[in-house]
mmCIF file as gemmi writes it, N, C-alpha and C atoms, coordinates in Angstrom:
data_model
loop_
_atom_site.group_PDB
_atom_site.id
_atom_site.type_symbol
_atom_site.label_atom_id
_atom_site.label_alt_id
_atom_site.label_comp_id
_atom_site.label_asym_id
_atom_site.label_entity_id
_atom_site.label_seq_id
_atom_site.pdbx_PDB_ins_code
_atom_site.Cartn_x
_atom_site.Cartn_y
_atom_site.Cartn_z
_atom_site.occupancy
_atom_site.B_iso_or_equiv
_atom_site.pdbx_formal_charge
_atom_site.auth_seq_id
_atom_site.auth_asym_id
_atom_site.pdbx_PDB_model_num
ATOM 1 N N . UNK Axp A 1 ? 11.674 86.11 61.214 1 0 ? 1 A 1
ATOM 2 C CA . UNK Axp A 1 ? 10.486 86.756 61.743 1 0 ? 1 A 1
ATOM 3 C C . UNK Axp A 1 ? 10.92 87.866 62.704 1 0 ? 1 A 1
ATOM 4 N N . UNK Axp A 2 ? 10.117 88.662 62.445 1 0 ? 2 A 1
ATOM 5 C CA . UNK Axp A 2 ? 10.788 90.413 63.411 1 0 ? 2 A 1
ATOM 6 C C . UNK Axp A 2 ? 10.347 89.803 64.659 1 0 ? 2 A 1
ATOM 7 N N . UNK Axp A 3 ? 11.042 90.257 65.53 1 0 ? 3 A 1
ATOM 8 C CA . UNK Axp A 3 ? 10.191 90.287 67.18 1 0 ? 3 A 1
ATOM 9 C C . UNK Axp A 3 ? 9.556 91.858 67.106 1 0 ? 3 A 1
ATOM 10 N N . UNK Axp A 4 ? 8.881 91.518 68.331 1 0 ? 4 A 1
ATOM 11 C CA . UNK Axp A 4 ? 7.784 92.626 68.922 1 0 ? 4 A 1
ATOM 12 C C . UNK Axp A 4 ? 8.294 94.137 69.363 1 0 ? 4 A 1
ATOM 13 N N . UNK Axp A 5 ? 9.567 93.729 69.407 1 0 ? 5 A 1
ATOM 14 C CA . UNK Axp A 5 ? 10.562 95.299 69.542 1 0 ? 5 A 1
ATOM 15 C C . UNK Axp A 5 ? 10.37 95.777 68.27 1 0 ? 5 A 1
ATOM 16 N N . UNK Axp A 6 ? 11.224 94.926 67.312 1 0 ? 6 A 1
ATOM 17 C CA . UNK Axp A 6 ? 11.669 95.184 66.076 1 0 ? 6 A 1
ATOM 18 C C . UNK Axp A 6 ? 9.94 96.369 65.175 1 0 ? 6 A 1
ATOM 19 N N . UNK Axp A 7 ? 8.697 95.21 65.491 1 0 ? 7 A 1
ATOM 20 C CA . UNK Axp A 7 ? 7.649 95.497 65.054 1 0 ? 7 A 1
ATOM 21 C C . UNK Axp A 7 ? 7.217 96.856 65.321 1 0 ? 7 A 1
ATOM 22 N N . UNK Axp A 8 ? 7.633 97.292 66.303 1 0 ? 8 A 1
ATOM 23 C CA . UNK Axp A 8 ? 7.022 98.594 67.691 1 0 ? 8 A 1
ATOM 24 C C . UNK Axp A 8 ? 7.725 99.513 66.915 1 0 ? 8 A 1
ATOM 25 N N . UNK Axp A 9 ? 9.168 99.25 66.978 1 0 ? 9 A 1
ATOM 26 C CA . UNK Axp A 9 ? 10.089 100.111 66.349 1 0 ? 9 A 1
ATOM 27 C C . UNK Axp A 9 ? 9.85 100.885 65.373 1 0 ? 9 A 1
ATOM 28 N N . UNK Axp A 10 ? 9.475 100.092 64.515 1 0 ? 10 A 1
ATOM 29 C CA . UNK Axp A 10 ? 9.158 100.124 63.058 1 0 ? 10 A 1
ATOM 30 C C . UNK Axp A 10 ? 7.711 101.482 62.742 1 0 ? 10 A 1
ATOM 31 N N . UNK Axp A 11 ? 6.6 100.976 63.4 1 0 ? 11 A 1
ATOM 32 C CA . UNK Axp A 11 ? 5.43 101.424 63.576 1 0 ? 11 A 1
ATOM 33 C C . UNK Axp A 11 ? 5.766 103.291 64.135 1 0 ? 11 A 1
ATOM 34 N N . UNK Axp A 12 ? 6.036 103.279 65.22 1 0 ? 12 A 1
ATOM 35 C CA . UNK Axp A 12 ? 6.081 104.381 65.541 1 0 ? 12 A 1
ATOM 36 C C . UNK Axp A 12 ? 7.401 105.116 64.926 1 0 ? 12 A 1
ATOM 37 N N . UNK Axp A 13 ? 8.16 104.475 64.806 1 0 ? 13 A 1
ATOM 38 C CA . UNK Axp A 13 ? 9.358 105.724 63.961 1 0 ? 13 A 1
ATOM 39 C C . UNK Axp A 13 ? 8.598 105.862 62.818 1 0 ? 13 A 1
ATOM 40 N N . UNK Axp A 14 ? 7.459 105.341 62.199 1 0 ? 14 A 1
ATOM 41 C CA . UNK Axp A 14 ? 7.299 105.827 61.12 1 0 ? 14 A 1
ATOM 42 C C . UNK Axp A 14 ? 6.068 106.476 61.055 1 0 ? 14 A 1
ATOM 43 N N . UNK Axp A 15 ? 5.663 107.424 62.735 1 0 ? 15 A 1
ATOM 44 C CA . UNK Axp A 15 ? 4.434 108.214 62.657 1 0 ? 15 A 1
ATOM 45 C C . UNK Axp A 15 ? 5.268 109.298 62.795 1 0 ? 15 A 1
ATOM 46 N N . UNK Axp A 16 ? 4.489 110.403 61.883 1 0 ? 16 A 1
ATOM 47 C CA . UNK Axp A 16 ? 4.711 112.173 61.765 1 0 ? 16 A 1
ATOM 48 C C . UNK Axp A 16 ? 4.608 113.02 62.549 1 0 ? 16 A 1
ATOM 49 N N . UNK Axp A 17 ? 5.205 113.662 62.723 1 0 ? 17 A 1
ATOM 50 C CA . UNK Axp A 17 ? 4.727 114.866 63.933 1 0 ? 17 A 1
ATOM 51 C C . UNK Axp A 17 ? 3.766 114.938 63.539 1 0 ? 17 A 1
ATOM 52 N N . UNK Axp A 18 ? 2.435 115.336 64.95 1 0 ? 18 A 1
ATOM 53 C CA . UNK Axp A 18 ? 1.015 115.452 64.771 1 0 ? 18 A 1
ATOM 54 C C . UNK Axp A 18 ? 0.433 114.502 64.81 1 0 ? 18 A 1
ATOM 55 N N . UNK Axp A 19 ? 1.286 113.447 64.298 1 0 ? 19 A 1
ATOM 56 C CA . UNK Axp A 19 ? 0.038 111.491 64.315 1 0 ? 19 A 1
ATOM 57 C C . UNK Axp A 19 ? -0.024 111.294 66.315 1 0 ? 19 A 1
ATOM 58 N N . UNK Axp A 20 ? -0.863 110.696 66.62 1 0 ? 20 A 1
ATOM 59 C CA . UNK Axp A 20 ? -1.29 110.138 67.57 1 0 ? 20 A 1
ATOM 60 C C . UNK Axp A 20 ? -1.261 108.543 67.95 1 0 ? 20 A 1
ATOM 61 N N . UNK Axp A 21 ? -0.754 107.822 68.495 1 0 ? 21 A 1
ATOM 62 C CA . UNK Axp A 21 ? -1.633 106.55 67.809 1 0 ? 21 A 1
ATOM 63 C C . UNK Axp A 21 ? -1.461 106.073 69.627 1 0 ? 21 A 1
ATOM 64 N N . UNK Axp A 22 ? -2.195 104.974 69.954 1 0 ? 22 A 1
ATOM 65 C CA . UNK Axp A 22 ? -2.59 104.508 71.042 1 0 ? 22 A 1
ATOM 66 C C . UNK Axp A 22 ? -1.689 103.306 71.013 1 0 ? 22 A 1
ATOM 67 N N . UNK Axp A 23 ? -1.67 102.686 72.189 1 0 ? 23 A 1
ATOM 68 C CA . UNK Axp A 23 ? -0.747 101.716 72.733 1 0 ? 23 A 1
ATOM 69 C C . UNK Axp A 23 ? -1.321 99.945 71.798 1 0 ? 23 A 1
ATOM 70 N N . UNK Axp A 24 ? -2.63 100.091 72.098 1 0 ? 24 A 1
ATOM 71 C CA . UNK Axp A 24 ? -3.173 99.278 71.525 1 0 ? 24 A 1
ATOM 72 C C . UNK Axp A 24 ? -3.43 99.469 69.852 1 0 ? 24 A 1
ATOM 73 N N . UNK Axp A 25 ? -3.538 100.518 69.473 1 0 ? 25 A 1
ATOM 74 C CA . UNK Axp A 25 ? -3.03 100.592 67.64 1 0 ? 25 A 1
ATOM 75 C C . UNK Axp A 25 ? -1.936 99.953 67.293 1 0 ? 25 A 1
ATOM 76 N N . UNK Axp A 26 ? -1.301 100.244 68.026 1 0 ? 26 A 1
ATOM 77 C CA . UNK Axp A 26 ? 0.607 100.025 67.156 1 0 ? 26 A 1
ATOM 78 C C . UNK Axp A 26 ? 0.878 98.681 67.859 1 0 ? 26 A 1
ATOM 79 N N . UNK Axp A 27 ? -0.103 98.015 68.977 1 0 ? 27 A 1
ATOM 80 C CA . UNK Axp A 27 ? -0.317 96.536 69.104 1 0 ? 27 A 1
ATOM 81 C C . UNK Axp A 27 ? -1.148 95.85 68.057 1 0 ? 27 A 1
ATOM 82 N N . UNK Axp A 28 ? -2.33 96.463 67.03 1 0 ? 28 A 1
ATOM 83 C CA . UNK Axp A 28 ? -2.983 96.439 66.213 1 0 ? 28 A 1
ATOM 84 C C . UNK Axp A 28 ? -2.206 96.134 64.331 1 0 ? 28 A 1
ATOM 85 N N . UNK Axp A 29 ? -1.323 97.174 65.183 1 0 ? 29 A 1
ATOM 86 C CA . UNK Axp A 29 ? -0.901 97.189 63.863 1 0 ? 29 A 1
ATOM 87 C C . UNK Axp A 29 ? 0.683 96.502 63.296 1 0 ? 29 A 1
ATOM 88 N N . UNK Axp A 30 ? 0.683 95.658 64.749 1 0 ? 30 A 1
ATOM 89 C CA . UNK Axp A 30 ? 2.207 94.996 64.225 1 0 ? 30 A 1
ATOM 90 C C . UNK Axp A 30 ? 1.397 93.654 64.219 1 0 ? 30 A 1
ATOM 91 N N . UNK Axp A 31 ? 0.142 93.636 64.283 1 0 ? 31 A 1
ATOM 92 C CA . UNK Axp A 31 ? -0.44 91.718 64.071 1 0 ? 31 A 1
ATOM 93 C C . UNK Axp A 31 ? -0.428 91.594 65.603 1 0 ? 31 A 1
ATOM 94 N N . UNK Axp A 32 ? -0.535 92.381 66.761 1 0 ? 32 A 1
ATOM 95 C CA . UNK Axp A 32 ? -0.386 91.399 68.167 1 0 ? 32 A 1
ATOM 96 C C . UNK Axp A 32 ? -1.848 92.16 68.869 1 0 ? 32 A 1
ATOM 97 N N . UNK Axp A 33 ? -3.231 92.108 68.208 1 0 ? 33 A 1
ATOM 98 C CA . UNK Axp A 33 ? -4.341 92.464 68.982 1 0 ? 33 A 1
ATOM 99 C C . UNK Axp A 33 ? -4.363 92.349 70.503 1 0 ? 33 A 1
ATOM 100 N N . UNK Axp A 34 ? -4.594 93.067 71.433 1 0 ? 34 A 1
ATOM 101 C CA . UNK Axp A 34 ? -4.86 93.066 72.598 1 0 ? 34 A 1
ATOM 102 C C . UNK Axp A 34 ? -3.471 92.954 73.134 1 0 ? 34 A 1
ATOM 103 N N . UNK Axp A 35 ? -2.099 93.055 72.799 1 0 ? 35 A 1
ATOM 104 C CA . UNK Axp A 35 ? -1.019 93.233 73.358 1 0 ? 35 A 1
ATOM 105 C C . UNK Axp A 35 ? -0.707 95.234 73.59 1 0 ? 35 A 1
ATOM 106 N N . UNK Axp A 36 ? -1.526 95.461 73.652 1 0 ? 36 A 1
ATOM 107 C CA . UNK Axp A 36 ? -1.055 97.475 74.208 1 0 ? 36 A 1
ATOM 108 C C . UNK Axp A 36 ? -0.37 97.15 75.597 1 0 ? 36 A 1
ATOM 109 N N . UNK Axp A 37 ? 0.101 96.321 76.465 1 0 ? 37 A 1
ATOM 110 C CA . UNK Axp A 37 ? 0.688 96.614 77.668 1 0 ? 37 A 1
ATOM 111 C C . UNK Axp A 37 ? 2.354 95.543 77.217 1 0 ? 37 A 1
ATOM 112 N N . UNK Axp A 38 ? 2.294 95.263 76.366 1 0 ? 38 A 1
ATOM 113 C CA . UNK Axp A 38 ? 3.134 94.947 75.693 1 0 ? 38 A 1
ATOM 114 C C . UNK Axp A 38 ? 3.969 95.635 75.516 1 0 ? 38 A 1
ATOM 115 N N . UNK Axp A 39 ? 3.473 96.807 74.045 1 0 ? 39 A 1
ATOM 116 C CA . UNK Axp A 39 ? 3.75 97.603 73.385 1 0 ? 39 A 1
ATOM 117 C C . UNK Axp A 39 ? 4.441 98.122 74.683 1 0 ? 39 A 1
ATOM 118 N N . UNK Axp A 40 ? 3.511 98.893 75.375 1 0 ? 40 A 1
ATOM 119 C CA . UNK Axp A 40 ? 3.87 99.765 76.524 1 0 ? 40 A 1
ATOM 120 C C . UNK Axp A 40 ? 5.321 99.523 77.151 1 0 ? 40 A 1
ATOM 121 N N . UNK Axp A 41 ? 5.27 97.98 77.328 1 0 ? 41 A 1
ATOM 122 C CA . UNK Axp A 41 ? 7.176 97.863 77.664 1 0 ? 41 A 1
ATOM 123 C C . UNK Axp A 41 ? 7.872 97.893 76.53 1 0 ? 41 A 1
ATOM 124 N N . UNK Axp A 42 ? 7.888 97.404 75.736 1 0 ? 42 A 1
ATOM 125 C CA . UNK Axp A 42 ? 9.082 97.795 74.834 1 0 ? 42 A 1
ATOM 126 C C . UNK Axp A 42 ? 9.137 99.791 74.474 1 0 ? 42 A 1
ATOM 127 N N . UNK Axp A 43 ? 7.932 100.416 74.743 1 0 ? 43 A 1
ATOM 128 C CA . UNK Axp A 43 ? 8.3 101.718 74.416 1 0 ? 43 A 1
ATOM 129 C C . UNK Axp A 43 ? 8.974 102.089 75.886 1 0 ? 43 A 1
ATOM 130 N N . UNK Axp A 44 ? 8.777 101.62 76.958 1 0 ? 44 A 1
ATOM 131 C CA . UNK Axp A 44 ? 9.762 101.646 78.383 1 0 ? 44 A 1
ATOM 132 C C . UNK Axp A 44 ? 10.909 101.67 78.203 1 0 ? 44 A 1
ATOM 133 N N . UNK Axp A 45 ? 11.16 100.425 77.46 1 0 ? 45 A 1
ATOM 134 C CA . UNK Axp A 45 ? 12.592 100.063 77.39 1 0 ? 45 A 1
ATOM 135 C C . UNK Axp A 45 ? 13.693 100.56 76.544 1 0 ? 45 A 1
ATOM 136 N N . UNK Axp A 46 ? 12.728 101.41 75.498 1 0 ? 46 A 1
ATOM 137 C CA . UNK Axp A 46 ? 13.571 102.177 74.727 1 0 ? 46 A 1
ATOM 138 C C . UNK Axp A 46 ? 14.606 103.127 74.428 1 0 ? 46 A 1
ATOM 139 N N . UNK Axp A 47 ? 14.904 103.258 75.829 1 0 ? 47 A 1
ATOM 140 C CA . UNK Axp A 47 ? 15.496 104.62 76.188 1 0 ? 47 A 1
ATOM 141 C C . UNK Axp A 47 ? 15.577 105.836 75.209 1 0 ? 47 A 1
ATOM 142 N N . UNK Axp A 48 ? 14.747 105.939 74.895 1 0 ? 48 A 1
ATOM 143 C CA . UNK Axp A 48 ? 14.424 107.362 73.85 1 0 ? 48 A 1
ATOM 144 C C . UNK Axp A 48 ? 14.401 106.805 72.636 1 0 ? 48 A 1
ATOM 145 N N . UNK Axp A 49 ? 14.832 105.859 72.421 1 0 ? 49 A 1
ATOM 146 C CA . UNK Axp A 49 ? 15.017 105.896 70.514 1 0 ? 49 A 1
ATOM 147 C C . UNK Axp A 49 ? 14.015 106.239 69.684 1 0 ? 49 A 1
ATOM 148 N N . UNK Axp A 50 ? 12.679 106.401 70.265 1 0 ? 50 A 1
ATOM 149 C CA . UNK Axp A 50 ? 11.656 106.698 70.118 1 0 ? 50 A 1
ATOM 150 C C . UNK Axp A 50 ? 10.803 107.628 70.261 1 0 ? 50 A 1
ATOM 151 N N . UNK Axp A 51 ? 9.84 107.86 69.117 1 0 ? 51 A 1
ATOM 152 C CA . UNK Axp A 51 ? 8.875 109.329 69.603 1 0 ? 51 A 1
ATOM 153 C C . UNK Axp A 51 ? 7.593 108.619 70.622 1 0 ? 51 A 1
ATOM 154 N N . UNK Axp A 52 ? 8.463 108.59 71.715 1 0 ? 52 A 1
ATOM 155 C CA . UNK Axp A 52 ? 7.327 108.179 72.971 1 0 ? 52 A 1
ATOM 156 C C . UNK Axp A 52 ? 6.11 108.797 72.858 1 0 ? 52 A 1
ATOM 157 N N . UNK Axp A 53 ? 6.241 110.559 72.738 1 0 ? 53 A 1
ATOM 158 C CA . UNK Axp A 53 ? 5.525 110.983 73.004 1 0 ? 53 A 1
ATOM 159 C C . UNK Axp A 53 ? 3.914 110.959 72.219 1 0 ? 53 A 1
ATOM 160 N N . UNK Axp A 54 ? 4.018 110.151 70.639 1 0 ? 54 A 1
ATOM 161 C CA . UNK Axp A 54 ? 3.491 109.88 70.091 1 0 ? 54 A 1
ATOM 162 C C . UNK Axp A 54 ? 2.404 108.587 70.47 1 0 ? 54 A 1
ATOM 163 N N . UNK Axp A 55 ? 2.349 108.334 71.383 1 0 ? 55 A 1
ATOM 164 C CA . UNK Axp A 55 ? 1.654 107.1 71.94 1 0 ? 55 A 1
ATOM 165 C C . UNK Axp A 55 ? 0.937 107.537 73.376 1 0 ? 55 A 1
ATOM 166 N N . UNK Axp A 56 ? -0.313 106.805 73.176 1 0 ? 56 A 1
ATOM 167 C CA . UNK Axp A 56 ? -0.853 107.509 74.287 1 0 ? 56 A 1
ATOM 168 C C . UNK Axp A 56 ? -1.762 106.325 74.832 1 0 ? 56 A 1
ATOM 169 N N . UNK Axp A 57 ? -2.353 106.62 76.017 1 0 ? 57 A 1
ATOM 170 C CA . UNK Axp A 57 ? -3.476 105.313 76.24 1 0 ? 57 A 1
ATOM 171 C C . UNK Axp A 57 ? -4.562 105.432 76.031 1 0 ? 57 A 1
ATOM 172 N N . UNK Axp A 58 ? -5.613 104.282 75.527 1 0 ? 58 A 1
ATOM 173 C CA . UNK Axp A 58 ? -6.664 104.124 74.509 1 0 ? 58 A 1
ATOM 174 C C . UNK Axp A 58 ? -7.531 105.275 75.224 1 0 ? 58 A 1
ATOM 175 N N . UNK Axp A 59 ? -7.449 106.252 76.82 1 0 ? 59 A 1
ATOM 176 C CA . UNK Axp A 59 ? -8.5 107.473 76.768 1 0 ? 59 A 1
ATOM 177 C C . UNK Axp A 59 ? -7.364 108.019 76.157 1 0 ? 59 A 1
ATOM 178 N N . UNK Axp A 60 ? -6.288 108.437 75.757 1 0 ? 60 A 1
ATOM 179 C CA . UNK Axp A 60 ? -5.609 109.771 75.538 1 0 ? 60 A 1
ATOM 180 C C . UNK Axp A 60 ? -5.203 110.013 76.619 1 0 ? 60 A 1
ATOM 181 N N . UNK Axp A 61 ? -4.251 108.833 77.706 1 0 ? 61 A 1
ATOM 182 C CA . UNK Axp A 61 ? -3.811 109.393 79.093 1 0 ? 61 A 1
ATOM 183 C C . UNK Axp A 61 ? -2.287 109.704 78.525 1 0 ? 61 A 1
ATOM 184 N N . UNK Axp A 62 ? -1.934 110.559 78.918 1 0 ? 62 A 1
ATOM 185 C CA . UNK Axp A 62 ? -0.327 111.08 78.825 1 0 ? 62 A 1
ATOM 186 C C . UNK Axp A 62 ? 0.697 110.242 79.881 1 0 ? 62 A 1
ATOM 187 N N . UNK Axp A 63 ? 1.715 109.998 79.481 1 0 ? 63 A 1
ATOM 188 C CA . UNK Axp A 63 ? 2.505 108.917 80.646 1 0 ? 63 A 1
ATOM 189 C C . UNK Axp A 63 ? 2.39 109.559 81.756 1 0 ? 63 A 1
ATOM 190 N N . UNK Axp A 64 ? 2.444 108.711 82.702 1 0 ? 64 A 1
ATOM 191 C CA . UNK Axp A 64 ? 2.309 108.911 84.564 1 0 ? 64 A 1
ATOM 192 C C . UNK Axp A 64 ? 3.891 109.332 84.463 1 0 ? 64 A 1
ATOM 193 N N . UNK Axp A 65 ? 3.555 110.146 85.393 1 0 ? 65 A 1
ATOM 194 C CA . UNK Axp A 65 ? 5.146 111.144 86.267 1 0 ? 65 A 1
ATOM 195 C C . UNK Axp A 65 ? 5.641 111.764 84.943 1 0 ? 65 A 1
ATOM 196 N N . UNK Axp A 66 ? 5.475 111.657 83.653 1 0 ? 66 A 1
ATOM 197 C CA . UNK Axp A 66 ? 5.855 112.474 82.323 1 0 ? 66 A 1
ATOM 198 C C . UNK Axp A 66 ? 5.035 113.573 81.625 1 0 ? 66 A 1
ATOM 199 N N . UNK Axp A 67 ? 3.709 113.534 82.291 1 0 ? 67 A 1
ATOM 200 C CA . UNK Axp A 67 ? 2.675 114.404 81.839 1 0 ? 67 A 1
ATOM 201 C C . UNK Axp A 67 ? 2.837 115.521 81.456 1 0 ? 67 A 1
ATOM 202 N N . UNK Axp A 68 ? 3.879 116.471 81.772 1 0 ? 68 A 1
ATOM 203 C CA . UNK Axp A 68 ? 4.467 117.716 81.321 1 0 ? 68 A 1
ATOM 204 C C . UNK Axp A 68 ? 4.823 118.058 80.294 1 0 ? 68 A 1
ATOM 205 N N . UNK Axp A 69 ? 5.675 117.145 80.17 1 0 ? 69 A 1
ATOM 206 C CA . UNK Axp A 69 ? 6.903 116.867 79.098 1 0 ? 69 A 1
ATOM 207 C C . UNK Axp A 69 ? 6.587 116.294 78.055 1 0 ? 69 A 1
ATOM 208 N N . UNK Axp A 70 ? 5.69 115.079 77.868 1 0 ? 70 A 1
ATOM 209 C CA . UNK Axp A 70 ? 4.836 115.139 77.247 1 0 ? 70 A 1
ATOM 210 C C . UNK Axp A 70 ? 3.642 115.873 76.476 1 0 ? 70 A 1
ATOM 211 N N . UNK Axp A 71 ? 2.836 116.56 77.069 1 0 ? 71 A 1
ATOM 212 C CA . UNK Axp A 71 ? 2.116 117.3 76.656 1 0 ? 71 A 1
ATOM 213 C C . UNK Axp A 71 ? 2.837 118.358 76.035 1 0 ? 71 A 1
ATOM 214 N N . UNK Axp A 72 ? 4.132 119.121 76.656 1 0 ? 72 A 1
ATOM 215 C CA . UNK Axp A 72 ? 4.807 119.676 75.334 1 0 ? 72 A 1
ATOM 216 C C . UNK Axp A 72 ? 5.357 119.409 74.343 1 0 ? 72 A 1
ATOM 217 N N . UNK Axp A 73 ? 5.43 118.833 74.31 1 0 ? 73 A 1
ATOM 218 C CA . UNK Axp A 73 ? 5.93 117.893 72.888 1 0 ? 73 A 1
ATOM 219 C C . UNK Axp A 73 ? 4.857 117.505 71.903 1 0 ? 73 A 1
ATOM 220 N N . UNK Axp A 74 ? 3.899 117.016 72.455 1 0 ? 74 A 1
ATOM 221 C CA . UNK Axp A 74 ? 2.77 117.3 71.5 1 0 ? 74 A 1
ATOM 222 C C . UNK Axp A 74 ? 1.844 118.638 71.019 1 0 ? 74 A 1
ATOM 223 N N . UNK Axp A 75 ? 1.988 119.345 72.305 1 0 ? 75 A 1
ATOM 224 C CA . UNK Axp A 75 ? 1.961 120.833 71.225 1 0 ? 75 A 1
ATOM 225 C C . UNK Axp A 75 ? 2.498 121.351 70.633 1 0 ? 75 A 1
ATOM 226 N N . UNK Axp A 76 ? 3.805 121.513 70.724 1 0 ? 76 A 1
ATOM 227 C CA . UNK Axp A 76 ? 5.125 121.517 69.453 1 0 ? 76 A 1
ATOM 228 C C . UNK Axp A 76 ? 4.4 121.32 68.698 1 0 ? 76 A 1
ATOM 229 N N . UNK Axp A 77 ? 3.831 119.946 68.47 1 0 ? 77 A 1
ATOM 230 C CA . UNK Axp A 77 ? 3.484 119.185 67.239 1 0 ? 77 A 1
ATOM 231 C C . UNK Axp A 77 ? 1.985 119.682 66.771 1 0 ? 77 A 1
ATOM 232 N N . UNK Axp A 78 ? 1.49 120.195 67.418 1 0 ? 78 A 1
ATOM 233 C CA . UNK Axp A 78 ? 0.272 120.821 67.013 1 0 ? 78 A 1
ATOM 234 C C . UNK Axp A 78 ? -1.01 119.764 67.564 1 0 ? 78 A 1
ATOM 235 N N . UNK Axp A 79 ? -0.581 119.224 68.184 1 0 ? 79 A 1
ATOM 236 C CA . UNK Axp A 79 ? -1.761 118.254 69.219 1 0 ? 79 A 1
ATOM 237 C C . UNK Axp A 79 ? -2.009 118.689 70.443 1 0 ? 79 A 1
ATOM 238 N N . UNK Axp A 80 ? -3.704 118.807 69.833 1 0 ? 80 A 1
ATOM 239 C CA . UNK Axp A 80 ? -4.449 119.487 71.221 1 0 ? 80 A 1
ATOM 240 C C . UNK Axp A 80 ? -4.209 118.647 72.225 1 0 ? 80 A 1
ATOM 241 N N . UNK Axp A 81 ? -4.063 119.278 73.718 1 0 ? 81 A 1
ATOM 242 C CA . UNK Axp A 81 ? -4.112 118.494 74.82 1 0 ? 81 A 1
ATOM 243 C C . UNK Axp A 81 ? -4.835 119.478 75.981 1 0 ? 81 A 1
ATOM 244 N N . UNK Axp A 82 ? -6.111 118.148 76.477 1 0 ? 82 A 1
ATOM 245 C CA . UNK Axp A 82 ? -6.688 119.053 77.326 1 0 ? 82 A 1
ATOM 246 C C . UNK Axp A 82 ? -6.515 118.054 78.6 1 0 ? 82 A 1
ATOM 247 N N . UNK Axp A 83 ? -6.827 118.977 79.921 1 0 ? 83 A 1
ATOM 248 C CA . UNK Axp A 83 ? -6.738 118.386 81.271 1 0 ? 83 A 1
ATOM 249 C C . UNK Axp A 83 ? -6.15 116.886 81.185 1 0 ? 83 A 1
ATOM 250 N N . UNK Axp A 84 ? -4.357 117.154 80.924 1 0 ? 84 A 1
ATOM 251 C CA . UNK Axp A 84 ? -3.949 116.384 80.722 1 0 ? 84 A 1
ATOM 252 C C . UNK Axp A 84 ? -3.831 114.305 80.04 1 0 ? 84 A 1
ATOM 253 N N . UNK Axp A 85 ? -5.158 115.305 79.078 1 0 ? 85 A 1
ATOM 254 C CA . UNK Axp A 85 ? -5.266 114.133 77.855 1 0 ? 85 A 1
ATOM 255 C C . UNK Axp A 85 ? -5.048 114.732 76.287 1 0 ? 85 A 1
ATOM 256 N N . UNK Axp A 86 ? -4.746 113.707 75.499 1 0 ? 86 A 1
ATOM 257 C CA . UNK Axp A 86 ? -4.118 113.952 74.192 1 0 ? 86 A 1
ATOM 258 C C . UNK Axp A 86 ? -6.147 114.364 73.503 1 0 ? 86 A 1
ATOM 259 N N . UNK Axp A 87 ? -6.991 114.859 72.922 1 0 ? 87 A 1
ATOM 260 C CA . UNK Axp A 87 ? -7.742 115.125 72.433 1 0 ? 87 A 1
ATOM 261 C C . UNK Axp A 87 ? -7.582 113.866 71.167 1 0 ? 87 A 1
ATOM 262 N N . UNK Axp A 88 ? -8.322 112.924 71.685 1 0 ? 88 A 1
ATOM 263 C CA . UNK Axp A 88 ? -8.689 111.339 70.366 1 0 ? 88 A 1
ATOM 264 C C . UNK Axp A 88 ? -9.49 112.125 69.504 1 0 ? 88 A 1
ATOM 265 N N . UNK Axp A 89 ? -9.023 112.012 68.326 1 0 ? 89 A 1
ATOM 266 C CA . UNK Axp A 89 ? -10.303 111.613 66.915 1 0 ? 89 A 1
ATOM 267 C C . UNK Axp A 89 ? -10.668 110.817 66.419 1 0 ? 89 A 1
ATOM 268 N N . UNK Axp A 90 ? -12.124 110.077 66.974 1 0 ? 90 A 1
ATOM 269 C CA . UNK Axp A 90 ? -12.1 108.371 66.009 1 0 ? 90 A 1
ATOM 270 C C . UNK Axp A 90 ? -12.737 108.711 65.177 1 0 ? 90 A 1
């Protein structure tokens, strides 16, 4: 059975430049509903291996103290970002 790293891992290395997905999706979508602060540490702990920047919180908050750096990276990618939120489409 994968652990919850393994699951996280998996999920977001396999979103595209331009995908979005929320903390609580990719908790959604490895089978662990209502674990997004979960998620949130193992994408902590990742030390980059990951497209962090692809994850956001369920308003579209950009990481605390990363908000910059973040938000460029998603315009690279062609994701709107306004007053330092990712622009959600549900």
């Amino acid at each position: 059975m994968a652990s919850l790293r393994d699951d996280v891992h998996r999920v977001v290395l396999a979103t595209k430049p331009g995908e979005v997905m929320t903390y609580g999706e990719v908790a959604r979508e490895v089978g662990r509903p209502g674990a997004a602060r979960a998620v949130g540490q193992v994408m902590a702990d990742s030390d980059n291996e990951l497209p962090w920047w692809r994850v956001v919180a369920a308003n579209g908050r950009l990481v605390p103290q990363h908000e910059e750096e973040h938000a460029r990276r998603l315009r690279v990618e062609g994701v709107a970002v306004r007053n330092g939120k990712v622009v959600l489409s549900r």
